[in-house]
Structures are given as structure tokens and as C-alpha cells.
Backbone as JSON Lines, residues from 0, in Angstrom:
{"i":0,"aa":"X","n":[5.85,7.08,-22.39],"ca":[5.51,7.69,-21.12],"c":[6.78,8.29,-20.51]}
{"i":1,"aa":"X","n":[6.88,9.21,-19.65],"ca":[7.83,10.56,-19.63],"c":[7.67,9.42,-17.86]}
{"i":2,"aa":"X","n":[9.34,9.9,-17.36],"ca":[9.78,9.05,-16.25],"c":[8.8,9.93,-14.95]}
{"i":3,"aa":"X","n":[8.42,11.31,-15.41],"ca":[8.27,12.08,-14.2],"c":[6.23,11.23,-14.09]}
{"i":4,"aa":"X","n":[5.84,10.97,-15.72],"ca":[4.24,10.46,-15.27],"c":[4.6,8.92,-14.41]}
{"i":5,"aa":"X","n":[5.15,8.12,-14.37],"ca":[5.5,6.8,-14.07],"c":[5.51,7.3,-12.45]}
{"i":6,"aa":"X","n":[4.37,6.61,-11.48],"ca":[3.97,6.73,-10.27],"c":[4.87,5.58,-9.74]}
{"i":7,"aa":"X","n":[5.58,5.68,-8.48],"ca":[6.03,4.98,-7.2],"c":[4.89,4.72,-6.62]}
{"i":8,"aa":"X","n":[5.35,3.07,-6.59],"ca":[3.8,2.48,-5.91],"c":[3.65,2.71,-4.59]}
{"i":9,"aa":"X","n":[3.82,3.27,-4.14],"ca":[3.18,3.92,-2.89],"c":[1.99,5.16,-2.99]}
{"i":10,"aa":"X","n":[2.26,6.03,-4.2],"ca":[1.78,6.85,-4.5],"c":[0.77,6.41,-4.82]}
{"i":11,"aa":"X","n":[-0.8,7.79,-4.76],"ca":[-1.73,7.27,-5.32],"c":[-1.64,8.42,-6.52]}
{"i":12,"aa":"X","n":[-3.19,8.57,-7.37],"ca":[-2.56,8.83,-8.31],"c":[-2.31,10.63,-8.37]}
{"i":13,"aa":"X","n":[-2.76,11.13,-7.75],"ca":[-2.59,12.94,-7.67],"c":[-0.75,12.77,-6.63]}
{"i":14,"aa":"X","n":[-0.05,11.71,-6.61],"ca":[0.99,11.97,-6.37],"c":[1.3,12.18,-4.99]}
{"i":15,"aa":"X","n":[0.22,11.79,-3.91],"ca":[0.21,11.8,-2.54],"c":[0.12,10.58,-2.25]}
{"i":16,"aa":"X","n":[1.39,9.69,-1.41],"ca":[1.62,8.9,-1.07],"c":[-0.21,8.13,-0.34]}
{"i":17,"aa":"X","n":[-0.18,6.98,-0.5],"ca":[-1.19,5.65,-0.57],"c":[-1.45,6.07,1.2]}
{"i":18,"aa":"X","n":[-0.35,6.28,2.19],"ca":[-0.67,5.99,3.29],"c":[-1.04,7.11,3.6]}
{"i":19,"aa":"X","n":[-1.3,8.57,3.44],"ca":[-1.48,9.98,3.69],"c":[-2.81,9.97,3.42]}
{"i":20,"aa":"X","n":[-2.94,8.75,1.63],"ca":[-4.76,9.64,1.03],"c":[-5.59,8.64,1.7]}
{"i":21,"aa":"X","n":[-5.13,7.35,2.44],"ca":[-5.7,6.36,3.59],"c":[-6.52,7.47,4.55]}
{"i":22,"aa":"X","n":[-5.03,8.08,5.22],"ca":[-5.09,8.89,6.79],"c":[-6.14,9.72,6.5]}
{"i":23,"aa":"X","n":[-6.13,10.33,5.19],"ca":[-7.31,11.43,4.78],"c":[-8.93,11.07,4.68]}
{"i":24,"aa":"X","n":[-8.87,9.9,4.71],"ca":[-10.01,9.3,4.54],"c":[-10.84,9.25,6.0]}
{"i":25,"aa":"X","n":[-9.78,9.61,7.07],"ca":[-10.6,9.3,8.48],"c":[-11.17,10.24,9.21]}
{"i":26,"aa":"X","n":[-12.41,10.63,9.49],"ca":[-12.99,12.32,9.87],"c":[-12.55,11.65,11.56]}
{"i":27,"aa":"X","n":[-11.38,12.84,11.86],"ca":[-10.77,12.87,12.91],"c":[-11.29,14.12,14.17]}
{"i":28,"aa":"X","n":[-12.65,14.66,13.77],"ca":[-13.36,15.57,14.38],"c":[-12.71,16.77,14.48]}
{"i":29,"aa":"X","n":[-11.87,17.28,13.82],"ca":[-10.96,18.36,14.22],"c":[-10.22,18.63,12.85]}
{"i":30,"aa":"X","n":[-9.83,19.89,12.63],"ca":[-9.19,20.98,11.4],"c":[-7.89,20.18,11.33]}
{"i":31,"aa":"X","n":[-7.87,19.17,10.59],"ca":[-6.16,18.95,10.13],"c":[-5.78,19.65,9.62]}
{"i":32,"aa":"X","n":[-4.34,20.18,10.29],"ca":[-3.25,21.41,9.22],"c":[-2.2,20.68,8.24]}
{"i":33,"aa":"X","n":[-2.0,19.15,8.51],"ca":[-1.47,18.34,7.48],"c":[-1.19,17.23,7.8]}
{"i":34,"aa":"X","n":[-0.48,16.45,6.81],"ca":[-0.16,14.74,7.35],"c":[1.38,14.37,7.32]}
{"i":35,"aa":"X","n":[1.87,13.98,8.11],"ca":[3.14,13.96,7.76],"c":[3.86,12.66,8.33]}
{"i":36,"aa":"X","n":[5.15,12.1,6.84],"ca":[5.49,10.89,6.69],"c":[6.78,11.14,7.35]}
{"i":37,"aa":"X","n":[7.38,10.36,7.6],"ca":[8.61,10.11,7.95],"c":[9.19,10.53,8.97]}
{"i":38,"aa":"X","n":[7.96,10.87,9.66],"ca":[8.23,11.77,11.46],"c":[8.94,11.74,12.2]}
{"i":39,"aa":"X","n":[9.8,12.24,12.95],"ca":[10.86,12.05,13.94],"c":[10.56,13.24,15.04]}
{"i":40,"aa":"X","n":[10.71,13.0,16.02],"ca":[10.28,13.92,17.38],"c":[11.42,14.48,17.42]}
{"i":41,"aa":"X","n":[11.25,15.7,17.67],"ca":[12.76,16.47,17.83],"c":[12.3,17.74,19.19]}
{"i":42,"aa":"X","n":[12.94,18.09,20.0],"ca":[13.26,18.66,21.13],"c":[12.29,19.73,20.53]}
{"i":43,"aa":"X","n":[12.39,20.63,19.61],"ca":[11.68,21.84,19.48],"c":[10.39,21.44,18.68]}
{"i":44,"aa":"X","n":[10.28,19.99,18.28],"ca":[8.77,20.21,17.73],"c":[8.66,18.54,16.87]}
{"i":45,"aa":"X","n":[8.06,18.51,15.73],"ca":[8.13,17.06,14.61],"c":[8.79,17.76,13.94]}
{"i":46,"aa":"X","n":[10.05,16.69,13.36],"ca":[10.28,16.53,11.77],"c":[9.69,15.82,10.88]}
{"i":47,"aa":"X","n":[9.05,16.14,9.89],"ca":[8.72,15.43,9.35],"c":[8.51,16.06,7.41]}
{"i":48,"aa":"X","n":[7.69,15.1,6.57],"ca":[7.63,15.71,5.37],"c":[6.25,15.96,5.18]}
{"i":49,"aa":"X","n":[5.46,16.7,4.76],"ca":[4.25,17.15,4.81],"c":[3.52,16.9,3.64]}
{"i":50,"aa":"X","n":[2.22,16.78,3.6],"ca":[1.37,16.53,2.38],"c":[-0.08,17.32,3.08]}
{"i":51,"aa":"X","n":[-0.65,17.65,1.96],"ca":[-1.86,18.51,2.55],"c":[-1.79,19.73,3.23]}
{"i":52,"aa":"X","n":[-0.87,20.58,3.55],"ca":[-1.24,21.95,4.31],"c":[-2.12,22.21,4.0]}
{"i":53,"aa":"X","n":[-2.86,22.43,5.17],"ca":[-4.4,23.31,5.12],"c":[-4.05,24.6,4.61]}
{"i":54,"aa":"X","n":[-3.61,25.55,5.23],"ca":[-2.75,26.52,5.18],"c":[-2.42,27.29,3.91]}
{"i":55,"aa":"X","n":[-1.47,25.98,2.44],"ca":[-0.74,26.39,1.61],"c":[1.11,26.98,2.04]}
{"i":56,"aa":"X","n":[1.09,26.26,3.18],"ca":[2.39,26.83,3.47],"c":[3.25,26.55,2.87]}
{"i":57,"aa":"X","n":[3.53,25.11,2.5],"ca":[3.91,24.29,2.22],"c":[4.13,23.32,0.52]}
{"i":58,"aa":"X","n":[5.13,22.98,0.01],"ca":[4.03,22.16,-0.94],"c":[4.02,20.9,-0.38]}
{"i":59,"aa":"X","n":[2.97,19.98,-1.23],"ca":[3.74,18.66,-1.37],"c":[4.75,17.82,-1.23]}
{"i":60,"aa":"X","n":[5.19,17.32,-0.1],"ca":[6.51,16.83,-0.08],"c":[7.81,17.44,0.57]}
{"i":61,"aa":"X","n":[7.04,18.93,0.72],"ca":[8.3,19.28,1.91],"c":[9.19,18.91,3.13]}
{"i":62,"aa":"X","n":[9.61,18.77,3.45],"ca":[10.58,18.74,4.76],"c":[10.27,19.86,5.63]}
{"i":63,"aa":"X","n":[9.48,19.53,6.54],"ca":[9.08,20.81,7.81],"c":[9.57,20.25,8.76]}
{"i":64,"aa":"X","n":[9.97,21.57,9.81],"ca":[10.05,20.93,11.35],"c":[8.58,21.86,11.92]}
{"i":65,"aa":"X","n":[7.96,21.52,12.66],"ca":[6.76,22.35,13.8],"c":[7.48,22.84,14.33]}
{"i":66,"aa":"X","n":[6.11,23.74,14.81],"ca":[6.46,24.33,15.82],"c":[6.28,23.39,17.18]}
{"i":67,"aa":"X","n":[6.57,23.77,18.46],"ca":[6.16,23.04,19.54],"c":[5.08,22.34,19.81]}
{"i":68,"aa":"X","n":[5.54,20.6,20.62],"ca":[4.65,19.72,20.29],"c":[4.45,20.22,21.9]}
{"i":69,"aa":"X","n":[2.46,20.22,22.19],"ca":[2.06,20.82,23.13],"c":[1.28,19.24,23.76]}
{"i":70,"aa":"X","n":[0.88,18.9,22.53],"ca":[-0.13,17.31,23.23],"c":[0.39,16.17,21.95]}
{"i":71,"aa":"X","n":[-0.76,15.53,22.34],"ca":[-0.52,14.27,21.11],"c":[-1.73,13.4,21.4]}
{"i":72,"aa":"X","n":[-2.5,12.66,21.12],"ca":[-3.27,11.6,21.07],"c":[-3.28,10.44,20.41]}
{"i":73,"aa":"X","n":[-4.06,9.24,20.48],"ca":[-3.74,8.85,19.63],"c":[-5.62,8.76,19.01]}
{"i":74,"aa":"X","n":[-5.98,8.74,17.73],"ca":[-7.25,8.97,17.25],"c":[-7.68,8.14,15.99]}
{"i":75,"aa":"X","n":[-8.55,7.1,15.94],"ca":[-9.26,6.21,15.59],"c":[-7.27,4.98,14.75]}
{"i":76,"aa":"X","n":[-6.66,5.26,15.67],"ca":[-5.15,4.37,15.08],"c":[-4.06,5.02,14.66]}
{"i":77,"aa":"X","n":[-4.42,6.45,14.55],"ca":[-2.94,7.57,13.87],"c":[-3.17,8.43,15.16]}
{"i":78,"aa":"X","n":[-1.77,8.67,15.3],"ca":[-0.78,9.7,16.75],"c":[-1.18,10.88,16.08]}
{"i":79,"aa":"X","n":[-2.22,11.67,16.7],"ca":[-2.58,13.23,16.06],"c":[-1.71,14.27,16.87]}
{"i":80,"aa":"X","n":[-0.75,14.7,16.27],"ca":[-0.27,15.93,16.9],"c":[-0.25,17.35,17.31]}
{"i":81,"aa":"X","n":[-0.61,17.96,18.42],"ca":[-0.96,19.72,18.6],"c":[0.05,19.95,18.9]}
{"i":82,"aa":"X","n":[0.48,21.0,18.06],"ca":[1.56,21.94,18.22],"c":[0.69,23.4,18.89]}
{"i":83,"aa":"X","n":[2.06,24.38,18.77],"ca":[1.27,25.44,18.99],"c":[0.14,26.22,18.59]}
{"i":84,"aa":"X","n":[-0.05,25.63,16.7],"ca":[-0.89,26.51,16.77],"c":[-1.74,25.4,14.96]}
{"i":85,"aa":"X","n":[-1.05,23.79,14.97],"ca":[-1.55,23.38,14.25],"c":[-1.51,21.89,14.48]}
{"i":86,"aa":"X","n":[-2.35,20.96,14.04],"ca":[-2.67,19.61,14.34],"c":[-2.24,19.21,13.22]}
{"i":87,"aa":"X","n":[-1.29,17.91,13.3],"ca":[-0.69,17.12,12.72],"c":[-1.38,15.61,12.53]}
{"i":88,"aa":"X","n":[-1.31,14.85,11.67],"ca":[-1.74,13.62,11.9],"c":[-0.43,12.74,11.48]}
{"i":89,"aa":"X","n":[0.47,11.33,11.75],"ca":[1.32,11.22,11.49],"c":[1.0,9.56,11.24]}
{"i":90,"aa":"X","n":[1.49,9.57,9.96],"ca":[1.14,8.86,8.94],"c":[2.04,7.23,8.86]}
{"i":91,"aa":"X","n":[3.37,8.2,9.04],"ca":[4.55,7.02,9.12],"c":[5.64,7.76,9.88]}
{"i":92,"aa":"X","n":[6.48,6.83,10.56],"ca":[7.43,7.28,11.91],"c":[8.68,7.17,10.74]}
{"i":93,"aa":"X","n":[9.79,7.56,11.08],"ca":[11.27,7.69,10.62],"c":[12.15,7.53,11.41]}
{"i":94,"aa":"X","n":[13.34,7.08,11.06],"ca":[14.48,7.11,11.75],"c":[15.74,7.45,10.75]}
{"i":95,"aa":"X","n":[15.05,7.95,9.69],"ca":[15.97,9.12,8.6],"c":[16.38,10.33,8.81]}
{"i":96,"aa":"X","n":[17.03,10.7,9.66],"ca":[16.97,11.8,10.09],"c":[18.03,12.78,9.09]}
{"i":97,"aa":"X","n":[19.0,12.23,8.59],"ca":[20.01,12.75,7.45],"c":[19.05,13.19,6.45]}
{"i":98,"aa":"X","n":[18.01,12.17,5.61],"ca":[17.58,12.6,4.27],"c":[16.42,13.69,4.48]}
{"i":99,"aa":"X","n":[16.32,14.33,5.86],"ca":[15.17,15.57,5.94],"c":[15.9,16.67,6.04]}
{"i":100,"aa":"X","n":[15.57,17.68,5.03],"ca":[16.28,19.27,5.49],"c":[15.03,19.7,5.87]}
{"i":101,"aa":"X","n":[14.82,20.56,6.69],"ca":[13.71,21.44,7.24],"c":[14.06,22.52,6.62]}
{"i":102,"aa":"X","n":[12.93,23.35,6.6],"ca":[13.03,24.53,5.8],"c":[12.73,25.46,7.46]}
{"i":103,"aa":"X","n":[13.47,26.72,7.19],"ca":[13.61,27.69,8.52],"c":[12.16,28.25,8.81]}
{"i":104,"aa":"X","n":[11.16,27.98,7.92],"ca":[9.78,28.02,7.96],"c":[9.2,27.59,9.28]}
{"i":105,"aa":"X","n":[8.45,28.34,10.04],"ca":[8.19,27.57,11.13],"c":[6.19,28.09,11.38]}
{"i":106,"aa":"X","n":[5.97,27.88,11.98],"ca":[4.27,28.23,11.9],"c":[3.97,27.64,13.4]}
């Protein structure tokens, strides 16, 4: 078996972390634009790493920052986030703020 098939147990098996394909499981009444781990609030919006773009903006595993956080809720146990112009659901909080590069990508 090749090191890249060998799954991190967190992962499920299409390679999206255990706690994201959980979050996905919950009909949150509203268009999720993605889920994102390792979140950190930052002045101009979330940092965080993304799984699921609705979109395709994104892949798997990126490092995004949002755009501006406008609201927030919290919805059936996960902090759903509205930005300007997309809803976040946030999966797991961070205080990694070194191991995220954001990409200048913004939406």
C-alpha cells in the first residue's frame, strides 16, 4: 500500500476529515458554501481551511481567509457563519495561526 492511500484517522474515507463529513450530515436549512477546520476570526473575515466549496473555488484542504464576517449563529451545535456573500459552517476552532497561508483569493 502506497503512503499517499494510508488514511489519517481523522479522515473519512473520500479524504474529508471525520468532523466536516459529521457537520455535512446536518440539514442546516440554508445553501452551505463550505466547512471549515481550524478557524480563527480575523479582523477582515475567518481563517480557516476549507472542505466542500459549493462554488469549486477552492480545493480540498485549502487555506482561505473570507470575506467579511456580517453575522454568525449558532445552528443545531456548529457556529454557522455569513459573510458577505457566503455561509460558513465551522467545524473546529484553531489557534494555529502560523501553519495557515491564505490564498489572496477572496469571494
Amino acid at each position: 500500500m502506497l503512503n499517499s492511500e494510508v488514511l489519517h484517522p481523522t479522515q473519512a474515507l473520500d479524504g474529508i476529515p471525520k468532523i466536516v463529513a459529521k457537520a455535512m450530515q446536518v440539514d442546516f436549512d440554508a445553501q452551505i458554501s463550505g466547512y471549515l477546520i481550524c478557524a480563527i476570526p480575523d479582523p477582515q473575515g475567518m481563517i480557516g481551511v476549507i472542505y466542500v466549496d459549493d462554488r469549486g473555488r477552492f480545493a480540498n484542504g485549502s487555506s482561505i481567509r473570507t470575506s467579511r464576517v456580517v453575522a454568525s449563529s449558532i445552528i443545531k451545535g456548529y457556529v454557522v457563519v455569513e459573510t458577505l456573500n457566503s455561509l460558513y459552517v465551522i467545524c473546529s476552532w484553531s489557534g494555529c495561526k502560523q501553519y495557515l497561508y491564505p490564498s489572496r483569493a477572496r469571494h
